[in-house]
C-alpha positions as a Markdown table, in Angstrom:
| # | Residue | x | y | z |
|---|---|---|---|---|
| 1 | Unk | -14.8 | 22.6 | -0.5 |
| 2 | Unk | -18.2 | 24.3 | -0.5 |
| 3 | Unk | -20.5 | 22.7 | 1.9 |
| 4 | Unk | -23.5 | 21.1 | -0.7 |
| 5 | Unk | -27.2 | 21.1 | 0.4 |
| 6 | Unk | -28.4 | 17.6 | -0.2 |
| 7 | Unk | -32.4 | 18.6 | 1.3 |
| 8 | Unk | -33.8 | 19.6 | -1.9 |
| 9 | Unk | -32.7 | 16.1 | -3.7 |
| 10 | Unk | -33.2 | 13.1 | -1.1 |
| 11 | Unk | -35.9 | 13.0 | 1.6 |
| 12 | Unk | -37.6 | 11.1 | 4.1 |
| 13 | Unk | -38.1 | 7.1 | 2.9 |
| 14 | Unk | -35.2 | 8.0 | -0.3 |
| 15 | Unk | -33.5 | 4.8 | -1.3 |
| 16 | Unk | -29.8 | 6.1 | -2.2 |
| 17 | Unk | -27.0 | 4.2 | -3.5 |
| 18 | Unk | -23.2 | 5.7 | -3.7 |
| 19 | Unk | -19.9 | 4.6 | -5.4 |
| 20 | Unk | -17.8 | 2.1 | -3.6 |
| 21 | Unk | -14.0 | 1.7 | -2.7 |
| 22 | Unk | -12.0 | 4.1 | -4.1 |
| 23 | Unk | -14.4 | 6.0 | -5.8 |
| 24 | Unk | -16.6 | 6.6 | -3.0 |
| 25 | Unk | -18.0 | 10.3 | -2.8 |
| 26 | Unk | -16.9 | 10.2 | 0.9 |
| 27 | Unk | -17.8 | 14.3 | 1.0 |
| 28 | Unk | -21.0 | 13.8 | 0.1 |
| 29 | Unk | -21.6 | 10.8 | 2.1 |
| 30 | Unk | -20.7 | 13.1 | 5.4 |
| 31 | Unk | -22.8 | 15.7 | 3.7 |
| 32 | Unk | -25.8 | 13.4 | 4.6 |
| 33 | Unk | -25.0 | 12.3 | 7.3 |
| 34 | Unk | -24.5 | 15.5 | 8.7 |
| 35 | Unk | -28.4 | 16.4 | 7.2 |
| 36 | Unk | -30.0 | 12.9 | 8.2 |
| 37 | Unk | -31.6 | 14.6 | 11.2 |
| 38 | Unk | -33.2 | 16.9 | 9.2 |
| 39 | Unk | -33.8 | 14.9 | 5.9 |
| 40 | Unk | -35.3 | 11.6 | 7.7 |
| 41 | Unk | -35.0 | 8.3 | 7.9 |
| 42 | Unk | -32.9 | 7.4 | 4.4 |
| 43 | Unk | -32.0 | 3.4 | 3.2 |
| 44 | Unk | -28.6 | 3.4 | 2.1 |
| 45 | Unk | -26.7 | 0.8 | -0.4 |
| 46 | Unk | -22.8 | 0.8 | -1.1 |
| 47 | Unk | -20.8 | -2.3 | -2.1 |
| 48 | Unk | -17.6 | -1.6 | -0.2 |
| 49 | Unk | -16.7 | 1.3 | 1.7 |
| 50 | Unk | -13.2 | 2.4 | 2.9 |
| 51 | Unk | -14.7 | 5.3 | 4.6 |
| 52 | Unk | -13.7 | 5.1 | 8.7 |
| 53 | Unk | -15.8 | 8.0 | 9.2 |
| 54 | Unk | -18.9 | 6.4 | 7.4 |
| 55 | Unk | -18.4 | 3.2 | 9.2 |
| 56 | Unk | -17.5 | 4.5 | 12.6 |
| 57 | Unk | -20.6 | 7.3 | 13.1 |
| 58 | Unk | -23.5 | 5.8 | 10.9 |
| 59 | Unk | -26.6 | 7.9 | 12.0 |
| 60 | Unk | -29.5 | 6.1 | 13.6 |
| 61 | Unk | -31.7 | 7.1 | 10.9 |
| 62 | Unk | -29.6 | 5.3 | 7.7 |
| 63 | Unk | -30.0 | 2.1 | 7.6 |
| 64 | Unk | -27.6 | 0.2 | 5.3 |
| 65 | Unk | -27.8 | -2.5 | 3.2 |
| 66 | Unk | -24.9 | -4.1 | 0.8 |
| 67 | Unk | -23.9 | -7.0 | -0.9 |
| 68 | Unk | -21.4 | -8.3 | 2.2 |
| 69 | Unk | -19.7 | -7.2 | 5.0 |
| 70 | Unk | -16.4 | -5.6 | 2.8 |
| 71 | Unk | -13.4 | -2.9 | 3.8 |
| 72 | Unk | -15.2 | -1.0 | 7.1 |
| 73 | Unk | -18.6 | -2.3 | 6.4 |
| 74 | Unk | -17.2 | -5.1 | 8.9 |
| 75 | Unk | -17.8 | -3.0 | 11.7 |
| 76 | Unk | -21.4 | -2.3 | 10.8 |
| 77 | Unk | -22.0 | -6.2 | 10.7 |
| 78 | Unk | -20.0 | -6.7 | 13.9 |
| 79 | Unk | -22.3 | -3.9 | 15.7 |
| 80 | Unk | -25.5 | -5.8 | 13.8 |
| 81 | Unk | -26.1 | -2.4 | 11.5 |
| 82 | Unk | -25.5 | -4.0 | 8.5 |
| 83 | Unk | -28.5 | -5.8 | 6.0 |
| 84 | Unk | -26.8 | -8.1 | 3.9 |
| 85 | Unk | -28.3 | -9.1 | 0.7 |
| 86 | Unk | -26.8 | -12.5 | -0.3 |
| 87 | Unk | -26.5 | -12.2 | -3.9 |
| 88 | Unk | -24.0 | -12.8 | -7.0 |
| 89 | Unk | -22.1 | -9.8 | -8.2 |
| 90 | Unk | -24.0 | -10.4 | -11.7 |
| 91 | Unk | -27.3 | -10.1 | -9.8 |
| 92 | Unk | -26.8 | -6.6 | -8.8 |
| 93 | Unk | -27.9 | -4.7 | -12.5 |
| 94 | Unk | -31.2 | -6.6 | -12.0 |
| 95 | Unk | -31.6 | -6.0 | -8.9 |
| 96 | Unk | -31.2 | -2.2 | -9.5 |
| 97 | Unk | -33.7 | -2.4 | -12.7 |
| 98 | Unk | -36.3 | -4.4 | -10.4 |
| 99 | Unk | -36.0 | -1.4 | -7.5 |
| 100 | Unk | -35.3 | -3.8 | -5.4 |
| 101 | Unk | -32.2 | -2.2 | -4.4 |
| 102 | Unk | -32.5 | 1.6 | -2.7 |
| 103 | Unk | -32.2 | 3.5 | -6.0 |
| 104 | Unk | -34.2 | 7.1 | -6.2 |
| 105 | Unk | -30.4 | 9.3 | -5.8 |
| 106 | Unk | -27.3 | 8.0 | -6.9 |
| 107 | Unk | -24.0 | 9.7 | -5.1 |
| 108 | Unk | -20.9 | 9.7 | -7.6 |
| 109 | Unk | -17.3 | 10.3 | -7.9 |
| 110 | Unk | -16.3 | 11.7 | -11.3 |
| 111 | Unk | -14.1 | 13.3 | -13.3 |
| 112 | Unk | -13.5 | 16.8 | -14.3 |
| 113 | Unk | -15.5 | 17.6 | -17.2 |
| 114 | Unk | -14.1 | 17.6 | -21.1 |
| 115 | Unk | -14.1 | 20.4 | -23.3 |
| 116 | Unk | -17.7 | 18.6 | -24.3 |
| 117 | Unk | -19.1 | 18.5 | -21.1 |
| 118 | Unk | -18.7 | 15.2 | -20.4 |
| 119 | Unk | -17.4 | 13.4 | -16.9 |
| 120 | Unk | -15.7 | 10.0 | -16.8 |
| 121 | Unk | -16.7 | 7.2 | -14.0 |
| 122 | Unk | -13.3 | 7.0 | -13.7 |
| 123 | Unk | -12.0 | 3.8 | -11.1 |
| 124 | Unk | -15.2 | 3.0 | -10.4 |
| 125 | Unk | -17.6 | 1.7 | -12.8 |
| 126 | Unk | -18.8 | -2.0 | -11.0 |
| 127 | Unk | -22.5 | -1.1 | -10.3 |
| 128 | Unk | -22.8 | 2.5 | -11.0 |
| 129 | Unk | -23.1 | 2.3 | -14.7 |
| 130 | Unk | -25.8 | -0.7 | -14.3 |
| 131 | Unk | -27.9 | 1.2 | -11.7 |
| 132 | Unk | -27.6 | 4.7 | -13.2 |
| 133 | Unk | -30.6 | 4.8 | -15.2 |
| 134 | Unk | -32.9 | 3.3 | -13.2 |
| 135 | Unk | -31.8 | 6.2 | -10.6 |
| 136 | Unk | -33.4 | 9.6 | -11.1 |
| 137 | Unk | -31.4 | 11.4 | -9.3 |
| 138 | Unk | -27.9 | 11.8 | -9.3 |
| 139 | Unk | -25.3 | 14.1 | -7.5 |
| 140 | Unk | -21.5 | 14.1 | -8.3 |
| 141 | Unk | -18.6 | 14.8 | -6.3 |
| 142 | Unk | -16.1 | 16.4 | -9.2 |
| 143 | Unk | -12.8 | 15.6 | -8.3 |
| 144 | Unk | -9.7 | 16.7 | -10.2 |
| 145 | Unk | -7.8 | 13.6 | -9.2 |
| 146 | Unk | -10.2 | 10.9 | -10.5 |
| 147 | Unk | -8.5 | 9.7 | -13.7 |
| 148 | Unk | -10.4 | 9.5 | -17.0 |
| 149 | Unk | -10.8 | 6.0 | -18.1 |
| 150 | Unk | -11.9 | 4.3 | -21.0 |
| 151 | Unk | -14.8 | 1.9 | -21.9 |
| 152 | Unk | -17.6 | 2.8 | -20.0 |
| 153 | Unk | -20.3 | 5.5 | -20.0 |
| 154 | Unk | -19.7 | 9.3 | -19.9 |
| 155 | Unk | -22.2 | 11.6 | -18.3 |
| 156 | Unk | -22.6 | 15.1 | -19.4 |
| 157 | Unk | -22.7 | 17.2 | -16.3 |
| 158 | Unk | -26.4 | 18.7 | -17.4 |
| 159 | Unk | -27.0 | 15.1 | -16.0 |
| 160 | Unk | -26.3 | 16.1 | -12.4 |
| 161 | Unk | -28.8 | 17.5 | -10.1 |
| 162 | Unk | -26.3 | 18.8 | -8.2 |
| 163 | Unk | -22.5 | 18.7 | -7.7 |
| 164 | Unk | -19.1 | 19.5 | -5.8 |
| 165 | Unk | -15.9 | 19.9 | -6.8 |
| 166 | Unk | -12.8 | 18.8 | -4.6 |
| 167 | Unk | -9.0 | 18.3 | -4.9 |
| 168 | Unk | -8.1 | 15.2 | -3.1 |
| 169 | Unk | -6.2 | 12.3 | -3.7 |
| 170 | Unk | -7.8 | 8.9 | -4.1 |
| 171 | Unk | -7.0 | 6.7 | -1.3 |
| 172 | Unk | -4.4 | 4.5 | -1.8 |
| 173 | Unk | -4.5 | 0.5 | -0.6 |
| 174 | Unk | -0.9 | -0.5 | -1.6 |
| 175 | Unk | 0.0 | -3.7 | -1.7 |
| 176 | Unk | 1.5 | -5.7 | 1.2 |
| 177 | Unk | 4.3 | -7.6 | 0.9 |
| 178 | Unk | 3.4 | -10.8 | 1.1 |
| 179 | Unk | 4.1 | -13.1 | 4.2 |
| 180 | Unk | 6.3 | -16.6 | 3.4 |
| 181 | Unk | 2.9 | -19.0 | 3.6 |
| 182 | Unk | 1.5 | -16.7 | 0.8 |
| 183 | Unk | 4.3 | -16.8 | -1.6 |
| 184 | Unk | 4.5 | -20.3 | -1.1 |
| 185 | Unk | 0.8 | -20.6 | -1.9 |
| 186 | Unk | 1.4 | -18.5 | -4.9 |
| 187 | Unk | 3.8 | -20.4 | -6.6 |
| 188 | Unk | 1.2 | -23.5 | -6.5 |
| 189 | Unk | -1.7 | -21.4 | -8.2 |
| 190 | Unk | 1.0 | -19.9 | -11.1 |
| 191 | Unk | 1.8 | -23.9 | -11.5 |
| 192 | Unk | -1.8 | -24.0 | -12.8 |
| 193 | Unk | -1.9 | -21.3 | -15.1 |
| 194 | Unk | -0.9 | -21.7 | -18.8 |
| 195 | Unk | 0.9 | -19.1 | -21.2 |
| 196 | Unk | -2.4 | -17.2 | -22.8 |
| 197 | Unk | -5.0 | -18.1 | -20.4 |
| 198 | Unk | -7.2 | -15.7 | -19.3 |
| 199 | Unk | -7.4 | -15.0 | -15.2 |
| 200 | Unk | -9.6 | -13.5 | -12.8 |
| 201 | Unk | -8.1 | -12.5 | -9.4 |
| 202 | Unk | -9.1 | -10.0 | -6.9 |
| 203 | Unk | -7.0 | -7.6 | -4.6 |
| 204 | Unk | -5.1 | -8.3 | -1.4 |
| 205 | Unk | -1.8 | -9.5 | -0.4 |
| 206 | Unk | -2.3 | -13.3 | -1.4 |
| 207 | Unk | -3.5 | -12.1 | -4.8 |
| 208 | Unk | -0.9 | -9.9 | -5.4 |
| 209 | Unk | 1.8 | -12.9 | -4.5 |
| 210 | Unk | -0.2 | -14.7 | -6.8 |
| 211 | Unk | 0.5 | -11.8 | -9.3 |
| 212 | Unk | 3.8 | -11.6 | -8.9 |
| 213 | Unk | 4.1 | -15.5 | -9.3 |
| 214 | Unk | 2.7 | -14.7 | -12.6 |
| 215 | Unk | 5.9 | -13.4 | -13.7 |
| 216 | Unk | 7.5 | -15.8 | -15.8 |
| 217 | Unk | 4.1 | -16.5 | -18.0 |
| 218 | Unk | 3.5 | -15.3 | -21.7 |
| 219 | Unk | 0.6 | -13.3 | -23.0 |
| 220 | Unk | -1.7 | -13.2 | -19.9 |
| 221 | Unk | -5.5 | -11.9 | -20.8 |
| 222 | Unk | -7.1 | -10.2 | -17.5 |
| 223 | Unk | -10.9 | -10.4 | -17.3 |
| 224 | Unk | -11.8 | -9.4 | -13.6 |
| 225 | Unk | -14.1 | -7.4 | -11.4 |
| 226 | Unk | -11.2 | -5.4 | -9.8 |
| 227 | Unk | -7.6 | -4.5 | -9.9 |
| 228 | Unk | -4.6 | -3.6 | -7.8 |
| 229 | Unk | -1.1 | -2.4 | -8.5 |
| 230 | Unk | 0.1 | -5.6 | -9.6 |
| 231 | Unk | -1.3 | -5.6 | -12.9 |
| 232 | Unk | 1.0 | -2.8 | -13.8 |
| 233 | Unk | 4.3 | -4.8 | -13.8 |
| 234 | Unk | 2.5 | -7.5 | -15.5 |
| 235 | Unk | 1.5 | -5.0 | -18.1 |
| 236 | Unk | 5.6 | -3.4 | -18.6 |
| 237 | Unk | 7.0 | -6.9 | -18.5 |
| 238 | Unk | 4.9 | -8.0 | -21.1 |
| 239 | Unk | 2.7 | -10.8 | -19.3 |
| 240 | Unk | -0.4 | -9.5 | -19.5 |
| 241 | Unk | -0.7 | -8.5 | -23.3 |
| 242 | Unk | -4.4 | -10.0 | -23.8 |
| 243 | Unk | -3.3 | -11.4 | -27.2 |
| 244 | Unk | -4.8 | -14.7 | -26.9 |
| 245 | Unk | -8.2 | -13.6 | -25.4 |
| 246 | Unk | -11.1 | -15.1 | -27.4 |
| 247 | Unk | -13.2 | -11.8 | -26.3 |
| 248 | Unk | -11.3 | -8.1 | -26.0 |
| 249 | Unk | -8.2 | -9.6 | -27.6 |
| 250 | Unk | -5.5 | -7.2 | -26.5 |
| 251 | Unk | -7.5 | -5.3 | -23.6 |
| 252 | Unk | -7.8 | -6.0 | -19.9 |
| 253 | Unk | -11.3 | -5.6 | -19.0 |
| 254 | Unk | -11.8 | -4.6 | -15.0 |
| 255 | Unk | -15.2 | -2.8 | -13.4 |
| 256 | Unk | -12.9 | -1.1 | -10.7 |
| 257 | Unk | -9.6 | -0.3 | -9.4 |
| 258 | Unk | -8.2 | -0.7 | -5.9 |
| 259 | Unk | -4.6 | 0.6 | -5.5 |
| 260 | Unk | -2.5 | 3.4 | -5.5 |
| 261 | Unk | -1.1 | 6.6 | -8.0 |
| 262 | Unk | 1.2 | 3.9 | -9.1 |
| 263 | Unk | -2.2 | 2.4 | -10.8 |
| 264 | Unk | -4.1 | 5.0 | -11.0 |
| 265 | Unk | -1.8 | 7.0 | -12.8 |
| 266 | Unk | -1.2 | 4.7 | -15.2 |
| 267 | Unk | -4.8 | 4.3 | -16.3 |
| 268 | Unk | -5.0 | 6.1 | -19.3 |
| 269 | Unk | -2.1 | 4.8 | -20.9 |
| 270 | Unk | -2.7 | 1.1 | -20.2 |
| 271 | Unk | -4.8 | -1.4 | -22.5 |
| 272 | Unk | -7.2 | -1.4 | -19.3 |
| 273 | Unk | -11.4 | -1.3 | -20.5 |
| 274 | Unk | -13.9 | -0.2 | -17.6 |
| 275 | Unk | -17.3 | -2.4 | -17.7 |
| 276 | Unk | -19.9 | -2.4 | -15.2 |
| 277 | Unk | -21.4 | -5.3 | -13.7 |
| 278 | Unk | -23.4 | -6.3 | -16.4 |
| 279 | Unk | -20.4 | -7.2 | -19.3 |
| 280 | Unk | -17.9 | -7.8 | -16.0 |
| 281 | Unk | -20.1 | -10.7 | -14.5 |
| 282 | Unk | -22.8 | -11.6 | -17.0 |
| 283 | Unk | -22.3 | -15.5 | -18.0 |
| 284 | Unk | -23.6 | -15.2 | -21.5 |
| 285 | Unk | -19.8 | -12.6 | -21.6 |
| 286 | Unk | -17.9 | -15.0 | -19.1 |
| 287 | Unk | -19.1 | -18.2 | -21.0 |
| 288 | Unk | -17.1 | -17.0 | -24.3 |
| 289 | Unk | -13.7 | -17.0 | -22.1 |
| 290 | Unk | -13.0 | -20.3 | -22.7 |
| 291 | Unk | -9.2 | -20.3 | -20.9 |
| 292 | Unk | -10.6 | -18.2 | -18.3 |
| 293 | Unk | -9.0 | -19.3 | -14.9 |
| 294 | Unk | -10.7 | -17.9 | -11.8 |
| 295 | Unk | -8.4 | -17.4 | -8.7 |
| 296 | Unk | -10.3 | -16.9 | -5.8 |
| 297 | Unk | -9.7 | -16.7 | -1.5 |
| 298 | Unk | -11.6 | -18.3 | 0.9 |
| 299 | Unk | -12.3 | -18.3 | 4.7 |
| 300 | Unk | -13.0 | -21.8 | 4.7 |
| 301 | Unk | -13.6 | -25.2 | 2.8 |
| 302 | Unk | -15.1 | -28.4 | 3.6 |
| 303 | Unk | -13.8 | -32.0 | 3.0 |
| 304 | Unk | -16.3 | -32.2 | 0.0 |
| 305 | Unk | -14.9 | -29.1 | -1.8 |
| 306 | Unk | -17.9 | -26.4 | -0.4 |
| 307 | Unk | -16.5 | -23.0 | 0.2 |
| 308 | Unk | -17.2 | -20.5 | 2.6 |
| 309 | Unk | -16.3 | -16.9 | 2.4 |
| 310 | Unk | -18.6 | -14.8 | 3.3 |
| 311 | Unk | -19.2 | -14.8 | 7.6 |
| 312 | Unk | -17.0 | -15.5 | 10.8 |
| 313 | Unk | -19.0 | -16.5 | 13.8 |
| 314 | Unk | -22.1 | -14.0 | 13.6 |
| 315 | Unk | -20.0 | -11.6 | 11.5 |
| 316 | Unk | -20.2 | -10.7 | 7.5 |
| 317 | Unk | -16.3 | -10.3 | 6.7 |
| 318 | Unk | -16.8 | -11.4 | 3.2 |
| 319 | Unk | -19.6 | -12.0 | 0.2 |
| 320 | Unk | -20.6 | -14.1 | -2.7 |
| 321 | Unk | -19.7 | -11.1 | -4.4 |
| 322 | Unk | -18.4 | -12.5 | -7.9 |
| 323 | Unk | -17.0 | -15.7 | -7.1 |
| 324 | Unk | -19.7 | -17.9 | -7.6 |
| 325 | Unk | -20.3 | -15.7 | -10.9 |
| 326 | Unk | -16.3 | -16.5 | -11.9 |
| 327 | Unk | -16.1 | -19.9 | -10.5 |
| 328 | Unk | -18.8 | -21.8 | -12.1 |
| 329 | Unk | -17.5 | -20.1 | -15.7 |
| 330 | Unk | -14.2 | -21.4 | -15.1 |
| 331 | Unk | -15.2 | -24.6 | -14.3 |
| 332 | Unk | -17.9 | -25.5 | -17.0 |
| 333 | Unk | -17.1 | -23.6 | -20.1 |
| 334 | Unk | -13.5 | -21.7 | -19.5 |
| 335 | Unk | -10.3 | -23.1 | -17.5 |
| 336 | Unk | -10.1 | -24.0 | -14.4 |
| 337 | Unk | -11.6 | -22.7 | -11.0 |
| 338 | Unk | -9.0 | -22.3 | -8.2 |
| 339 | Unk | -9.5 | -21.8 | -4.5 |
| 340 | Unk | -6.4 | -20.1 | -2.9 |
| 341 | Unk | -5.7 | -19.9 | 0.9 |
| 342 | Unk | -3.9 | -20.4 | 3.5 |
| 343 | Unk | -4.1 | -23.6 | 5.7 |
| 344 | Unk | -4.7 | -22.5 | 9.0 |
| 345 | Unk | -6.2 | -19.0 | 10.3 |
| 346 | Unk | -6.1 | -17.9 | 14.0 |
| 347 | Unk | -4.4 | -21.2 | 15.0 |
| 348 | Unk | -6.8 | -23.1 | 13.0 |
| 349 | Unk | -7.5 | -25.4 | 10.3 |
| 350 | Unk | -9.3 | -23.8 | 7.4 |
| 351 | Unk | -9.9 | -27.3 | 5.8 |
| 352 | Unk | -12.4 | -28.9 | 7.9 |
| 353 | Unk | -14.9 | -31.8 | 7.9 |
| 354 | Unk | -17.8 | -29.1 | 7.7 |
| 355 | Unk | -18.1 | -25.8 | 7.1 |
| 356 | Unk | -18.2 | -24.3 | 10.8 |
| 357 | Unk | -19.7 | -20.6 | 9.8 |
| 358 | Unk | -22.7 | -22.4 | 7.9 |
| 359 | Unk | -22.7 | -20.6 | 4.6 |
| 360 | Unk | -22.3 | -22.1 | 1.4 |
| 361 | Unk | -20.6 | -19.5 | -1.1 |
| 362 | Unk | -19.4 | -21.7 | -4.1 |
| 363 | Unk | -20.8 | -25.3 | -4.4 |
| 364 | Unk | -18.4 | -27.9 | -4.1 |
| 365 | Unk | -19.5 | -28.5 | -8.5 |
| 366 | Unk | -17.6 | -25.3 | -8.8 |
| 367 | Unk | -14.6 | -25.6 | -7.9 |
| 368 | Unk | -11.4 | -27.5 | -9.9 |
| 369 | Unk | -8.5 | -27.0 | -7.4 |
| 370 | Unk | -8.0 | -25.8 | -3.7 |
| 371 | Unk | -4.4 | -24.9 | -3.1 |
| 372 | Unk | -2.8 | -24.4 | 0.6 |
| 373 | Unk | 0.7 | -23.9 | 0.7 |
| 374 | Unk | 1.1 | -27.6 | 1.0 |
| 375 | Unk | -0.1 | -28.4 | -2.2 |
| 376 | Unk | -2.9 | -28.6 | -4.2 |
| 377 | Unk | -5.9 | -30.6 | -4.2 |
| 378 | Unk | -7.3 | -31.8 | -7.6 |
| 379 | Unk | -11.2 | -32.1 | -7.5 |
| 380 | Unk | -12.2 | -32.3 | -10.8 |
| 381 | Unk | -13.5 | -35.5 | -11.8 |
| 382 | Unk | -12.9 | -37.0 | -8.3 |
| 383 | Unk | -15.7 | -38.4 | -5.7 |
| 384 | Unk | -16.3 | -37.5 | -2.3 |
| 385 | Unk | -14.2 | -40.3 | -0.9 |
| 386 | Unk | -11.4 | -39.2 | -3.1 |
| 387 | Unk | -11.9 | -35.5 | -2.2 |
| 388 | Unk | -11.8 | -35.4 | 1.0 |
| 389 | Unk | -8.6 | -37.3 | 0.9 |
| 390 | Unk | -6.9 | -34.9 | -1.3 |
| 391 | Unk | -8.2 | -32.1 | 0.9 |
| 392 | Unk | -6.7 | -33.6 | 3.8 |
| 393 | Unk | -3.1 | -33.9 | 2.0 |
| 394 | Unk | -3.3 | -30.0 | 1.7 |
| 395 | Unk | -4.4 | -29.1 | 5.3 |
| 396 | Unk | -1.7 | -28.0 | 7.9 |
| 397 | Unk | 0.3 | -31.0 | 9.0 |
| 398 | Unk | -0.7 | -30.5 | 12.9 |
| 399 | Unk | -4.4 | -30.9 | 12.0 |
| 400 | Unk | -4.2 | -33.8 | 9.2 |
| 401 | Unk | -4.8 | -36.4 | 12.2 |
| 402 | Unk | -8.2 | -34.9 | 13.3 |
| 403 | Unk | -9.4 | -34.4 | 9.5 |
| 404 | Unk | -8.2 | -38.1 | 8.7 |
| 405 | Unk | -10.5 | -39.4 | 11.8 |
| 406 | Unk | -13.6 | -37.4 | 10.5 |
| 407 | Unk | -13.1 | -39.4 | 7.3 |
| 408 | Unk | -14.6 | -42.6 | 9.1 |
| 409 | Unk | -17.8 | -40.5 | 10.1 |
| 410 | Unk | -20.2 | -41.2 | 7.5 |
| 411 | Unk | -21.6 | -37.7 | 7.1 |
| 412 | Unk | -18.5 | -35.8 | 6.2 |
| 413 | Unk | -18.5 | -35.9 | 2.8 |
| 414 | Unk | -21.9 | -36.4 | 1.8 |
C-alpha cells in the first residue's frame, strides 16, 4: 500500500470525521496519526471503532469525540480521552449540517470504482452519507474487498481529494454462540413477536440468540440500524421476507453491517437497502412502521421501568445511540418496545431499585416489556406500584428479597 500524504488536506484546528466499524479507513486513520506531529492539533469524530491500534496509541494532539464509548472506544473513556456527546442516533445528520460535529475532511472506506466512475459506501452508510455534504473534503481508502451495496449514494471518485487503494479483508465480528441464560432470554422476546411484524435488533451474542429464536416466524420485515450474520439464515429460510412491511415492503433496510464474509458476501444478492441516519432513524420514517418491534439490551433498569445503557461506574461502555430513537416508535405508533438482558452482571442484579450509574437512556414511557430469562415483565398500561412488582418477578431469584424490601421505601418508584 502506498504511504498517502494527508498534510496538504487537514491542518492544524481541522474537524475530521471517519467511517465506523467495519468500514473504518483504519490506513488512513494511522496515516494521521503518524502526521499529527506535524499536522497539529486535529478534533476527531468516529461512531465506533474496532481499530486496537487507534484505540491503544491515540496521539496527544487528537482529541476525540463520539456518540458513546463503543467497540475500543471503551478504552479511551476508561483512560478519560474520550468526549462523549450524549445524543440520539437520529440527531447526528443535524448535528453534522449545524457543524457542530468536527466536519471540514471526511476519511472513507469505499468500493472499487464502476466502469462509470462511481464508488459504493459499501457496509457502512450510518452517518457518512448524512455528513458528506456538509464535509468539504473527503479522502477514500479504495478497497477491493468492500462489497457494493445498494440504496444509498454513490460517489464518483473526481469527488475524492485524495485516495488509496488496498486489498484487505474487512474484519470479521462472528457471532458467538450464545451462553444458556441468553437463549433462554431469547425464547421470551421471540414469544413477543408476531408472524409479519417488523423488528429492530442490534448485533452481539444476545441479539443473535434472539435471531435465531426467530426461526419458526413467517414473513419477518427488518428495519434496523445494523446487522450481523444472523439475518442471513433468516433471509434463506424464508423468515425475513419483508412482505408485510407497510414501508419497503419486501426489502430489509439496515445503515451498516457488522459481521463476517458469511454477510458480507452475501450483500449483493440479498433484498438488504443501505440508508443513512437520516431514513434509518428519522421518526417521521419510523412512525409509518406500525408493527415495528424494537429489541434492545441494557446495562441496567430500575423498578420504575428507566433504562440505563450507556456508562459503568465513570466509564462510557455504551450510548443512546438509537434506542431511544427505536423505542419510543415502537411504543407509541408501531409494536411493541422490548428491553432484553440478562438478570444479573458481575454477580449482580441488573434490576435494581435505582439506576446505580445515573444515566437515564430510555424513559421508563418507552418501554413495553423487559425480559430477563425469568420472564417478562409487562409495563404497558401498568403504574409504578404495579411495575416495580413485575420487575421484581423477573430479577434473579437470589436478589428478589432485597428488591421486594426497597418496595416499602417510598422513593423507589416514583
Amino acid at each position: 500500500m502506498t504511504m498517502i500524504d494527508l498534510t496538504p488536506h487537514i491542518g492544524a484546528g481541522s474537524g475530521v470525521w471517519w467511517s465506523q466499524t467495519t468500514a473504518e479507513p483504519s490506513p488512513l486513520v494511522h496515516a494521521l496519526m503518524r502526521q499529527i506531529p506535524e499536522i497539529g492539533p486535529v478534533r476527531a469524530f468516529v461512531g465506533m471503532s474496532l481499530d486496537r491500534t487507534f484505540a491503544d496509541a491515540v496521539p496527544d494532539q487528537l482529541s476525540v469525540v463520539s456518540y458513546g464509548g463503543l467497540g475500543e472506544l471503551r478504552k479511551l473513556s476508561a483512560r478519560g480521552l474520550l468526549d462523549v456527546v450524549p445524543c440520539h442516533y437520529s440527531a447526528l445528520p443535524s448535528l453534522f449540517e449545524q457543524k457542530l460535529l468536527p466536519c471540514d475532511v471526511g476519511m472513507i472506506q469505499v468500493s472499487r470504482p464502476d466502469a462509470d466512475g462511481y464508488c459504493s459506501l459499501g457496509v457502512g452508510v450510518d452517518y457518512v452519507e448524512d455528513a458528506i455534504p456538509h464535509t468539504p473534503v473527503l479522502i477514500a481508502e479504495i478497497n477491493t474487498h468492500m462489497p457494493v451495496t445498494h440504496g444509498a449514494m454513490k460517489l464518483h471518485i473526481s469527488q475524492f481529494a485524495a485516495t488509496v487503494e488496498t486489498d484487505r479483508p474487512l474484519p470479521e465480528v462472528p457471532d458467538r454462540t450464545p451462553a444458556d441464560v441468553e437463549t433462554a432470554i431469547a425464547a421470551n422476546v421471540a414469544g413477543l413477536v408476531s408472524d409479519g411484524d417488523t423488528i429492530q435488533i442490534g448485533v452481539g451474542s444476545l441479539p443473535g440468540a434472539v435471531l435465531v429464536a426467530l426461526s419458526d416466524h413467517r414473513d419477518l420485515g427488518l428495519h434496523s440500524g445494523i446487522i450481523s450474520d444472523g439475518i442471513v439464515a433468516l433471509v434463506d429460510s424464508g423468515v425475513l421476507t419483508g412482505a408485510r412491511k407497510e414501508i419497503d415492503p419486501g426489502v430489509l433496510v439496515t445503515g451498516a453491517a457488522l459481521g463476517t464474509s458469511a454477510l458480507y458476501d452475501r450483500l449483493a444478492d440479498l433484498p438488504i437497502e443501505f440508508r443513512p441516519a437520516s431514513y434509518t432513524h428519522a421518526p417521521k420514517v419510523l412512525s409509518r412502521l406500525s408493527t415495528l418491534v424494537a429489541i434492545n439490551s441494557a446495562i441496567e433498569v430500575d423498578l420504575s421501568g428507566q433504562v440505563g445503557s450507556e456508562t459503568r461506574g465513570e466509564e462510557y461502555v455504551g450510548a443512546v445511540g438509537g434506542q431511544v430513537d427505536f423505542c419510543r416508535a415502537a411504543s407509541l405508533t408501531g409494536g411493541r418496545s422490548i428491553i432484553a438482558l440478562r438478570s444479573t452482571s458481575r454477580g449482580e442484579s441488573t434490576i435494581k431499585a435505582a439506576l446505580d450509574f445515573g444515566s437515564v437512556t430510555t424513559g421508563r414511557s418507552d418501554v413495553d416489556f423487559v425480559v430477563t430469562e425469568h420472564g417478562v415483565a409487562s409495563l404497558r398500561g401498568v403504574g409504578l406500584a404495579e411495575r416495580a412488582r413485575r420487575l421484581t418477578a423477573v430479577a434473579a431469584p437470589e436478589h428478589r428479597e432485597l428488591l421486594e424490601r426497597s418496595l416499602t421505601e417510598p422513593d423507589c418508584t416514583s
